[in-house]
Structure formats: C-alpha cells, structure tokens
ZAZAFI-714755 format. One line per 8 residues: number of its first residue (from 1); their letters; for each residue x, y, z of N, C-alpha, C, O. Coordinates in Angstrom, 1 decimal. Example, Ala and Ser with C-alpha at 12.3 -4.5 7.8 and 13.67 -1.06 7.14 Angstrom:
<rs>
1 = as = 13.2/-5.7/7.8/12.3/-4.5/7.8/13.2/-3.3/7.8/14.2/-3.3/8.5 ~ 12.8/-2.2/7.1/13.7/-1.1/7.1/12.9/0.0/7.9/13.4/1.1/8.0
</rs>
This chain:
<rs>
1 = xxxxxxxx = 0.8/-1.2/0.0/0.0/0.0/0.0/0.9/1.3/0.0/0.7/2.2/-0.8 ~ 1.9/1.2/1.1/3.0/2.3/1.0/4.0/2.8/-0.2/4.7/3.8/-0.1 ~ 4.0/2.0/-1.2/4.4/2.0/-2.2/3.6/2.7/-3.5/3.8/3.7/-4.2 ~ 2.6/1.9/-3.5/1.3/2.6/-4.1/1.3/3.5/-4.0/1.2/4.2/-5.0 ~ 1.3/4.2/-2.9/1.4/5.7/-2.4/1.8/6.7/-3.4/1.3/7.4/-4.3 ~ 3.4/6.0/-2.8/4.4/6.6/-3.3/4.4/6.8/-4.6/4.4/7.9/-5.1 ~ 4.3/5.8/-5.2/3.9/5.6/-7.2/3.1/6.8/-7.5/3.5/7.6/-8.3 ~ 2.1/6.8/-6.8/0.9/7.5/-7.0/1.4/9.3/-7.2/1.3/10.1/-8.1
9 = xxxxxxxx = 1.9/9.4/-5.9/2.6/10.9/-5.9/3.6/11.1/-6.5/4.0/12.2/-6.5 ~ 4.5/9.9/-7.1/5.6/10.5/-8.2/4.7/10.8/-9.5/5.1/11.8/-10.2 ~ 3.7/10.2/-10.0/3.0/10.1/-11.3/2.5/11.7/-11.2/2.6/12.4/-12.2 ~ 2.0/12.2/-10.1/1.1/12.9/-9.7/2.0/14.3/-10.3/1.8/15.0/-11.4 ~ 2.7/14.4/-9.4/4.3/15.5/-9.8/4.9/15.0/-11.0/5.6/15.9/-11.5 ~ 4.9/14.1/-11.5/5.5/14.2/-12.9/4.5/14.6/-13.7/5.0/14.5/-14.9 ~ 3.2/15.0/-13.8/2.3/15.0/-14.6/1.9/17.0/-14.4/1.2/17.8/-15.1 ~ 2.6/17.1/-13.4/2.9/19.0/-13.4/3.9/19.5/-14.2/4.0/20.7/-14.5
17 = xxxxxxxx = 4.9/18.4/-14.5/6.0/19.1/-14.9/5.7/19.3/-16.4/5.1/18.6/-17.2 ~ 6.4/20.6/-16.5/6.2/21.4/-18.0/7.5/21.7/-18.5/8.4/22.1/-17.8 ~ 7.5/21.6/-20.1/8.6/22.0/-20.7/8.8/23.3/-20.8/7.9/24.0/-21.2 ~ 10.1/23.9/-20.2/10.3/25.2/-20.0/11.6/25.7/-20.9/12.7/25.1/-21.2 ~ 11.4/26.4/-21.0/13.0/27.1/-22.3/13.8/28.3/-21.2/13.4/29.1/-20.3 ~ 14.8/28.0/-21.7/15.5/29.3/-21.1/16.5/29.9/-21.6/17.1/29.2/-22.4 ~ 16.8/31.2/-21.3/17.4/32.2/-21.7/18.2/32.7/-20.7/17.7/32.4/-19.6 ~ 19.4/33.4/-20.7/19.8/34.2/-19.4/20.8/35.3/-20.0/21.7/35.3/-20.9
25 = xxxxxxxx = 20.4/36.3/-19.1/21.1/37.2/-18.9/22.3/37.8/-19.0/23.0/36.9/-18.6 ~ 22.9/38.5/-19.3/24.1/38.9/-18.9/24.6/40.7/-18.8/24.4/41.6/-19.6 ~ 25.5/40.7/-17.2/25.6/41.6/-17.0/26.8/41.8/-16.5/27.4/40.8/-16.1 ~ 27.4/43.1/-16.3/29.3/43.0/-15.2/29.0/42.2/-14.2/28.1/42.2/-13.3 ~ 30.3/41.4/-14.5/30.5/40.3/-13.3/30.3/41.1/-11.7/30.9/42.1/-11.4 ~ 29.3/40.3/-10.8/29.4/40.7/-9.7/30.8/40.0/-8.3/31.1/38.8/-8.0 ~ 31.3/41.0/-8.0/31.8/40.6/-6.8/32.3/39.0/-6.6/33.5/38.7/-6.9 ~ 31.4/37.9/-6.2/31.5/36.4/-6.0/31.9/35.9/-7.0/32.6/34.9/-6.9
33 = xxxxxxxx = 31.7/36.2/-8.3/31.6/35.6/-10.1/32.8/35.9/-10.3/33.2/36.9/-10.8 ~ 33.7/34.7/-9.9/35.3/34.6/-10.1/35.3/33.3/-10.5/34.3/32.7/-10.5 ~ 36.7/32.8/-11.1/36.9/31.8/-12.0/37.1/30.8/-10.8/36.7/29.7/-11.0 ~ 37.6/31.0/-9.8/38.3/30.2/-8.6/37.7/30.9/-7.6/37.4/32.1/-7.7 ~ 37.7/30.1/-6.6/37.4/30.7/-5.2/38.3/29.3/-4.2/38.0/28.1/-4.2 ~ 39.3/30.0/-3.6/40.2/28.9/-2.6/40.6/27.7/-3.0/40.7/26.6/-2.4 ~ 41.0/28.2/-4.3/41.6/27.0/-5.4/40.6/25.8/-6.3/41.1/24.9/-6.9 ~ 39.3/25.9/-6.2/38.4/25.3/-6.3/37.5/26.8/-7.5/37.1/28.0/-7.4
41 = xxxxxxxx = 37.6/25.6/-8.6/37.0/26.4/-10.2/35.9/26.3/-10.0/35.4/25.2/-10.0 ~ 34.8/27.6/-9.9/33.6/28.0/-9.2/32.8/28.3/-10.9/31.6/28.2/-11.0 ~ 33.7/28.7/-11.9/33.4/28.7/-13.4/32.7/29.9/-14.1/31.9/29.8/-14.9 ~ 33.4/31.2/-13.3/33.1/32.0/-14.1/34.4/33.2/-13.9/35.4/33.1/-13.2 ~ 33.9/34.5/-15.2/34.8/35.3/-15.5/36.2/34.6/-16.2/37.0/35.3/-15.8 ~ 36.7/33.8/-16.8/37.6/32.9/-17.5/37.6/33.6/-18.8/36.5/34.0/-19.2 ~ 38.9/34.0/-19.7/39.8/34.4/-20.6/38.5/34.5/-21.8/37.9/33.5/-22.1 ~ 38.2/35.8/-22.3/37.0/35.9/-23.1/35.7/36.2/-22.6/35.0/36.8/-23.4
49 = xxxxxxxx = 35.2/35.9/-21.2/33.6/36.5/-20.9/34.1/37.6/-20.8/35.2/38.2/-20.5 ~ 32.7/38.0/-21.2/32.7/40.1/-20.9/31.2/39.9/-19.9/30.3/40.6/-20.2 ~ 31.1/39.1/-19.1/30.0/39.6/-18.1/29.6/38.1/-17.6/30.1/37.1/-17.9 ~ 28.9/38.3/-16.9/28.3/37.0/-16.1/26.7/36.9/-15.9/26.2/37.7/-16.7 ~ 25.9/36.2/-15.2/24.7/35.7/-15.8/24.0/36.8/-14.6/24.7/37.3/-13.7 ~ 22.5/37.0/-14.6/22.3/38.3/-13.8/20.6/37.4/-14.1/20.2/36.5/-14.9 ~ 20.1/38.1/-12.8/18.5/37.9/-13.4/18.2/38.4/-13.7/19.2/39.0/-14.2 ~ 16.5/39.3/-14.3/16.3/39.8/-15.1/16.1/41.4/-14.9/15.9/42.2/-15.9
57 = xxxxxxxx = 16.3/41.9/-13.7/16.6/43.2/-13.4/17.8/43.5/-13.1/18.0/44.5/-12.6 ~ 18.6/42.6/-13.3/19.9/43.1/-13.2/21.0/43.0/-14.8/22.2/43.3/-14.9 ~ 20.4/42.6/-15.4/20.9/42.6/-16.8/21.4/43.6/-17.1/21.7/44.3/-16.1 ~ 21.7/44.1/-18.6/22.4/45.3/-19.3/21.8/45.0/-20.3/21.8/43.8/-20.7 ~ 21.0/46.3/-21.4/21.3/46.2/-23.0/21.5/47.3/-23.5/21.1/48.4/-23.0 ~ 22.2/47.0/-24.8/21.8/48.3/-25.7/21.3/48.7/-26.1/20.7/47.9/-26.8 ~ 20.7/50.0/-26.1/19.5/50.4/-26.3/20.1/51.8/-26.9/20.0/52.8/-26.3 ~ 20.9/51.4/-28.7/20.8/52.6/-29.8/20.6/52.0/-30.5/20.9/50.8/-30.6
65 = xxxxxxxx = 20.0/52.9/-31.5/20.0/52.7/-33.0/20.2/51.9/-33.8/19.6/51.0/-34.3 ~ 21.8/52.6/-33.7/23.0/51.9/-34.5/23.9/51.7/-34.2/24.6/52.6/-33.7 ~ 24.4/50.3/-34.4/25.8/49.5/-34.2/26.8/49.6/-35.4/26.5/49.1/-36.5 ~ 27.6/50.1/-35.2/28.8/50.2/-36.0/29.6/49.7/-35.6/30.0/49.9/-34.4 ~ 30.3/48.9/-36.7/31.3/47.6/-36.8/32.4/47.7/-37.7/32.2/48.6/-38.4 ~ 33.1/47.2/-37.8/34.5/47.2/-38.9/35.1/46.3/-38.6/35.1/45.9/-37.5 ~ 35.9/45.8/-39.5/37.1/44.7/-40.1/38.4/45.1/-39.7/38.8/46.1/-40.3 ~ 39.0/44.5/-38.9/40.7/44.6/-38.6/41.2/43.7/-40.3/40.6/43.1/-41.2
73 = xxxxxxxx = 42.8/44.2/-40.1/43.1/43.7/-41.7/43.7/42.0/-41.1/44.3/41.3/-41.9 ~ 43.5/41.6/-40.2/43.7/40.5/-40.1/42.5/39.3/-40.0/42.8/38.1/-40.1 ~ 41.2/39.8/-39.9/40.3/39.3/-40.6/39.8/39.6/-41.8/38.7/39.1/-42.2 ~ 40.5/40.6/-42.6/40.2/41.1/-43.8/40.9/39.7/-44.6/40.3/38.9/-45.4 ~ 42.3/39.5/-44.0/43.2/38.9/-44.8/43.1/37.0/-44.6/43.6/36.2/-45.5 ~ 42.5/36.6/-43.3/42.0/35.4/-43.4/40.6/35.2/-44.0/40.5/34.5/-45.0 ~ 39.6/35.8/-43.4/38.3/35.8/-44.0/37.7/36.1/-45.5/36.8/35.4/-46.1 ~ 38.3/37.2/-46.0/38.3/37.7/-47.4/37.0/38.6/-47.3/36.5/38.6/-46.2
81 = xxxxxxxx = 36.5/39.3/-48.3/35.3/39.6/-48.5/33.8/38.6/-48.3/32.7/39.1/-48.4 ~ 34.1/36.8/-48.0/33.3/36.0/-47.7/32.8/36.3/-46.5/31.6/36.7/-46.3 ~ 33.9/36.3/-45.4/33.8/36.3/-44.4/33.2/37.8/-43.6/32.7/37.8/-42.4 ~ 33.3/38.9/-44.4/32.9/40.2/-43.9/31.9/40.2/-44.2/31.2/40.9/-43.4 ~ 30.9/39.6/-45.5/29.7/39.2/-45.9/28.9/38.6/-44.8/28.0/39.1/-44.3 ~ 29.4/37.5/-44.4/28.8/36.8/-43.7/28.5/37.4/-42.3/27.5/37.1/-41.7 ~ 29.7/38.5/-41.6/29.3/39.1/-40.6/28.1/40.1/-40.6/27.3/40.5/-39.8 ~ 28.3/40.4/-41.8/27.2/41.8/-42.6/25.9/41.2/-42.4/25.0/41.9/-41.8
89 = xxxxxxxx = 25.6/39.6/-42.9/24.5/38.8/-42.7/24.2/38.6/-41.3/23.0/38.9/-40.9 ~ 24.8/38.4/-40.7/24.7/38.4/-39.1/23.9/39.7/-38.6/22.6/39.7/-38.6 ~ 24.8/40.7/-38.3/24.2/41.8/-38.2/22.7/42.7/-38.4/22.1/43.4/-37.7 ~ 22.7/41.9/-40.2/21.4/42.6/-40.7/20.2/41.7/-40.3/19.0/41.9/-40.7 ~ 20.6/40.5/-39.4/19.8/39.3/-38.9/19.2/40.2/-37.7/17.9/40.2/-37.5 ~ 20.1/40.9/-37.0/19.8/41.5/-36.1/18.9/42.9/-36.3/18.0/43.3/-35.6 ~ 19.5/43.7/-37.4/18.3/45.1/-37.9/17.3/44.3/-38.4/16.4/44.5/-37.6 ~ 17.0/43.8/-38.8/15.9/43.2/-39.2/14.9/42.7/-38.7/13.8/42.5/-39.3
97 = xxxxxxxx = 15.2/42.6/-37.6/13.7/42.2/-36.0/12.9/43.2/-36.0/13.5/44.3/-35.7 ~ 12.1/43.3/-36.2/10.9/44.5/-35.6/11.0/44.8/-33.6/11.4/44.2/-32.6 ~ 10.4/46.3/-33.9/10.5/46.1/-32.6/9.8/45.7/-31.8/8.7/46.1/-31.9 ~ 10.0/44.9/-30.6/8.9/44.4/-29.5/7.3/44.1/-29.6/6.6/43.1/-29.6 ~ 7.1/45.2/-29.6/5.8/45.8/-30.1/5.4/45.5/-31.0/4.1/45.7/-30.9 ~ 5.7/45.1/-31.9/5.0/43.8/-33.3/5.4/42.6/-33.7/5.3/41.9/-34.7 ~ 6.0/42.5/-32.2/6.3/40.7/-32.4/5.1/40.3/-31.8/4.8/41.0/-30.9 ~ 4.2/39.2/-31.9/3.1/38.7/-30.9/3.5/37.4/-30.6/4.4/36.8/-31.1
105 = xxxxxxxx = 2.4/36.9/-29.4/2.5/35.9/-28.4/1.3/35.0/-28.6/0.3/35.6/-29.0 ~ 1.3/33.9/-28.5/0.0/33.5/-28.1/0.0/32.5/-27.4/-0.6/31.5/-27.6 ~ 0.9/32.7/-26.2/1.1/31.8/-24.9/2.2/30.4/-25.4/2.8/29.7/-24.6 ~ 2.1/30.5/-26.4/2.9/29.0/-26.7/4.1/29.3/-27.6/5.2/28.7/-27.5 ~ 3.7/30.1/-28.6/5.0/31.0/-29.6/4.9/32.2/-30.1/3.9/32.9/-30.1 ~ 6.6/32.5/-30.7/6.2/33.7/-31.1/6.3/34.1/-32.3/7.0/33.5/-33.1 ~ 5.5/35.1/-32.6/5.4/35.1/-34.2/6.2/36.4/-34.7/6.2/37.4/-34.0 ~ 6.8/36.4/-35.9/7.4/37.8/-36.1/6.6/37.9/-37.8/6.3/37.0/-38.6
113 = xxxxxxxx = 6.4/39.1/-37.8/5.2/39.2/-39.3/4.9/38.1/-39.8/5.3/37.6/-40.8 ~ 3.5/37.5/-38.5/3.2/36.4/-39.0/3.6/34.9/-39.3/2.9/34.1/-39.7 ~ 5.0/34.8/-39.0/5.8/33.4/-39.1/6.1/32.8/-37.6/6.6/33.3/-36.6 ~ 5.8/31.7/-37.8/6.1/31.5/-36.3/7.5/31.4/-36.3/8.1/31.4/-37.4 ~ 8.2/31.2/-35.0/9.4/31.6/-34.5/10.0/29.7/-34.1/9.5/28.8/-33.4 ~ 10.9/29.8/-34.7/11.4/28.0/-34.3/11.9/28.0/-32.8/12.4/29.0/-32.2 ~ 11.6/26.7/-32.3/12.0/26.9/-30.8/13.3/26.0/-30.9/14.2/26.2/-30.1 ~ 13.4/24.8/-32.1/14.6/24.9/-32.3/15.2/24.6/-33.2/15.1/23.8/-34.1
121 = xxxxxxxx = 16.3/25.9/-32.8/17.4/26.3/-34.1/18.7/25.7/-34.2/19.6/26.1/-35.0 ~ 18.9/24.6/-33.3/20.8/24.3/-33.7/20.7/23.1/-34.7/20.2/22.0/-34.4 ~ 21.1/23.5/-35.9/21.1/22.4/-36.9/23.3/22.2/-36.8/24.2/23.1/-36.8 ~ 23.4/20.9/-36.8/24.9/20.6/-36.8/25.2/20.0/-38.5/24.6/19.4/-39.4 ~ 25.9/20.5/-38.3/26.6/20.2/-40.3/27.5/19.5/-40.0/28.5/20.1/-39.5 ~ 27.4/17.8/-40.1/28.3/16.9/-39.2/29.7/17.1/-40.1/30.6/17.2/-39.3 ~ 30.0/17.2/-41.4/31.1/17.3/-42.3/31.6/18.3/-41.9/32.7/18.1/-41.3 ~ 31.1/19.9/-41.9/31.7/20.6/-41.4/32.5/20.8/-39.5/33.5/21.5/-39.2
129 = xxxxxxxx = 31.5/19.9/-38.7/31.8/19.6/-37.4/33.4/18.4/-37.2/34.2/18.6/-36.3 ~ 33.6/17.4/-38.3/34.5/16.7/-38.7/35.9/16.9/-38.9/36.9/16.3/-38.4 ~ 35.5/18.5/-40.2/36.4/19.1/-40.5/37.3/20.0/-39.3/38.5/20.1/-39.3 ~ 36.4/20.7/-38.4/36.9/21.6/-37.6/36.5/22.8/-38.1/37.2/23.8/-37.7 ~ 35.4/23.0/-38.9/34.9/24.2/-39.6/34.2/24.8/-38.9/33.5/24.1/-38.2 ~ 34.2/26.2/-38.6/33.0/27.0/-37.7/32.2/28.1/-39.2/32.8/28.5/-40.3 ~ 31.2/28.2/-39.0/30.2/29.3/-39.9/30.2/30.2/-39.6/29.3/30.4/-38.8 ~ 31.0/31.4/-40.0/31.5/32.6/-39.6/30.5/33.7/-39.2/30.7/34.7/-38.5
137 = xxxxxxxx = 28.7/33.2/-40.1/28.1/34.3/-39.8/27.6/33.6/-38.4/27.5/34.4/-37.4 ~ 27.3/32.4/-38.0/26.8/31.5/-36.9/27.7/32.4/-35.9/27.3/33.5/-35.4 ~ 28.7/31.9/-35.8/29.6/32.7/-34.7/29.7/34.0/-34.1/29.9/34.3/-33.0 ~ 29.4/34.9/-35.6/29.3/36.2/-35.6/28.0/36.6/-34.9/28.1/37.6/-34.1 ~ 26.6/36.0/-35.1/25.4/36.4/-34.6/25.5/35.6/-33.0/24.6/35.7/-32.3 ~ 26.7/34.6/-32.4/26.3/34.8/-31.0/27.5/35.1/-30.5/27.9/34.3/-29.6 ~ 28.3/36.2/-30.9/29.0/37.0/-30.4/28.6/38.4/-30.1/28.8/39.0/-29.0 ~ 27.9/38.7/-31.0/26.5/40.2/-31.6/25.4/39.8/-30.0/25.0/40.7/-29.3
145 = xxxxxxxx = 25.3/38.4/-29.7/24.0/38.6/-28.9/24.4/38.7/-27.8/23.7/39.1/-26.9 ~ 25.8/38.1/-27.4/26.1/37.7/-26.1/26.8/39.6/-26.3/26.9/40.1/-25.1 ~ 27.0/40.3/-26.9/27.2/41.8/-27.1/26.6/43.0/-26.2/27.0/43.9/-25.6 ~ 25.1/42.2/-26.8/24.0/42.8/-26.9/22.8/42.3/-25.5/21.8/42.9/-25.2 ~ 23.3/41.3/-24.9/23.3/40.9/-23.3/22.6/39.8/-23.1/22.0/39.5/-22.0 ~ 22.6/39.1/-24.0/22.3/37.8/-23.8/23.4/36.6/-23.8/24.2/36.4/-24.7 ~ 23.4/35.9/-22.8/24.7/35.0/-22.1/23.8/33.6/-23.1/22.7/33.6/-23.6 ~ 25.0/32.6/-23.1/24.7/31.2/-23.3/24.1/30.5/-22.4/24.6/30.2/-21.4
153 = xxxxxxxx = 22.9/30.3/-22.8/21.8/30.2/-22.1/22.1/28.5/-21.3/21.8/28.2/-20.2 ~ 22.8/27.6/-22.5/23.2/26.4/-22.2/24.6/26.3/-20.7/24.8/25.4/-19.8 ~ 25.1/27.3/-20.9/25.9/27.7/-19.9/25.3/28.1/-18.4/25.4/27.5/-17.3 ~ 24.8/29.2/-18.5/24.4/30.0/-17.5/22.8/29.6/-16.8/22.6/29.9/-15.6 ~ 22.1/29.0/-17.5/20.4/28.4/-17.4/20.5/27.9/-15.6/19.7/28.3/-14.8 ~ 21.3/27.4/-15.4/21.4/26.1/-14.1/22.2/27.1/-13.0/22.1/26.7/-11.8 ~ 22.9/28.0/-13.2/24.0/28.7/-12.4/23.1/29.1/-10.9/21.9/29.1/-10.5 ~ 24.5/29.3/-10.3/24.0/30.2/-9.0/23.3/31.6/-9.2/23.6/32.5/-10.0
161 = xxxxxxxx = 22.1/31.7/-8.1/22.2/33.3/-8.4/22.9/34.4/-7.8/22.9/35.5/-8.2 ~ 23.7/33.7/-6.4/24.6/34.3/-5.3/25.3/33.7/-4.4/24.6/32.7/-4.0 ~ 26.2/33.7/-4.0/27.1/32.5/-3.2/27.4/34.0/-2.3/27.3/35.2/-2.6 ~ 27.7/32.9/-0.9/28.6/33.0/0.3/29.1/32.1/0.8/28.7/30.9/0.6 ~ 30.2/32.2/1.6/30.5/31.3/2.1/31.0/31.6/3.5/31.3/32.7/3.9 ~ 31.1/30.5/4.3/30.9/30.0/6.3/32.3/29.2/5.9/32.7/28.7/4.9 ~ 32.7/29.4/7.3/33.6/28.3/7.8/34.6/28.2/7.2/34.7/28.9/6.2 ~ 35.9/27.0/7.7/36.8/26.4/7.4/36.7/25.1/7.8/36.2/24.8/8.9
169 = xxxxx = 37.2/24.2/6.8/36.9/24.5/4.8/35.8/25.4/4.5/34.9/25.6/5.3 ~ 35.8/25.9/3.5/34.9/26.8/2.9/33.9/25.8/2.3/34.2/24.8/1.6 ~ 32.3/26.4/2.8/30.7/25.8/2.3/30.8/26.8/1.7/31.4/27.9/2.0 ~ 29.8/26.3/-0.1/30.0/27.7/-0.4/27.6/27.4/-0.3/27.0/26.5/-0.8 ~ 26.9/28.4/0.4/25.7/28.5/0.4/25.3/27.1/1.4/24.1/26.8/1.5
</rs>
C-alpha cells in the first residue's frame, strides 16, 4: 500500500511538470563571479567572458539605433570579403527584427510578421563539425547577442544566483 502511495505521488508530480526554455542574462560580473574561489574552479569570468549571468533586473542592453562595426586587416586577410559578408549577414539578422511591439505571443509561440518563430534552431553540419569548420556568420550572430546581453543560455540556465561562504573548509551556500 505504502508504495502505491508513493507511485501515485511521483506520477502525480511528474504530470505537473512542464517544458520550459530558457534564456539568461548577462551583466558586469558581480563581486563572488570569479573563476576560482580557494583553489576550487567556481566557473566564471575565465579568458574571453565580458559579463556574467544576472536575473532579469539586473541585466544590461543596448538600447541605440545603431551598431557600427569594422574589419581589422587580419580578418580582412584570413576571412576575405566571404567572411565580412557573412558578418554583414549576421548583423542585418539582427536590424531586421521588428520592434517588441509587433512581435506577438499566443502563450505558446512567437510570431514575427506572422511566421512562427522556431524553438529549435541548432542544426549541426556533421562534415563541417568533422572538419573543424566554424560558420563565420553563426559565430558572428552569438558573439553580436552575447554583445548585446544575452549569455549562453546552455551555460548560465542552471547557475548560482549568489554564493557565500561560512567556515573552514569553505561551504559555499
């Protein structure tokens, strides 16, 4: 019977759970959001982040116009005119969103003039993945977003929202 129970209330609670998406933030690393803490890799601020994961009032965006960008000659001279294309494409991926205000919802997706919006977008190009190839506008549009204050969501989704720490040895929370 005690088991039954039990059965009963795991079915019960798995039958609430809902598929949820996430996104996160990003903002200047706070204070605790170090790569190490007492020799122990805590996993953030490391060689390349420009910010760390924030909730949603504590974020950063940009909020002008226009983004102006340019080509160093050493991606002039590996990339060529392909590769400045392809950032251009990137970019104009991003002018190209309408604003806020004429994207709609209808609780389940979102639509932008009318098209619904994919919930998912990572297609892998196994030849190119083989080779060691990256897609220069791919890279470029989540370099542009994580810019523009949005963190890797795969990264940051699960994170802390604040640590402290008690005692010796160090607890951290």
């Amino acid at each position: 019977m005690r088991l039954s129970k039990q059965l009963l209330v795991a079915v019960l609670l798995l039958g609430t759970v809902r598929a949820s998406l996430g996104f996160a933030l990003l903002g200047p690393f706070a204070t605790w959001q170090t790569a190490s803490y007492g020799g122990v890799n805590i996993g953030y601020n490391f060689d390349g982040d420009i910010g760390g994961p924030h909730t949603p009032g504590e974020g950063y965006r940009w909020n002008v116009p226009i983004i102006n960008f340019a080509f160093d000659q050493t991606f002039i001279n590996y990339f060529g005119t392909n590769g400045q294309n392809a950032i251009r494409q990137a970019v104009e991926m991003v002018n190209g969103l309408p604003p806020m205000s004429q994207i709609t919802n209808d609780s389940a997706h979102l639509y932008i003039r009318g098209q619904r919006v994919p919930m998912q977008t990572k297609r892998v190009n196994f030849l190119a993945q083989s080779l060691g190839l990256l897609d220069v506008r791919s890279v470029g549009l989540s370099l542009l977003m994580e810019e523009l204050g949005l963190a890797e969501a795969e990264r940051w989704v699960w994170t802390l929202g604040g640590r402290f720490t008690i005692g010796n040895p160090t607890i951290t929370n």
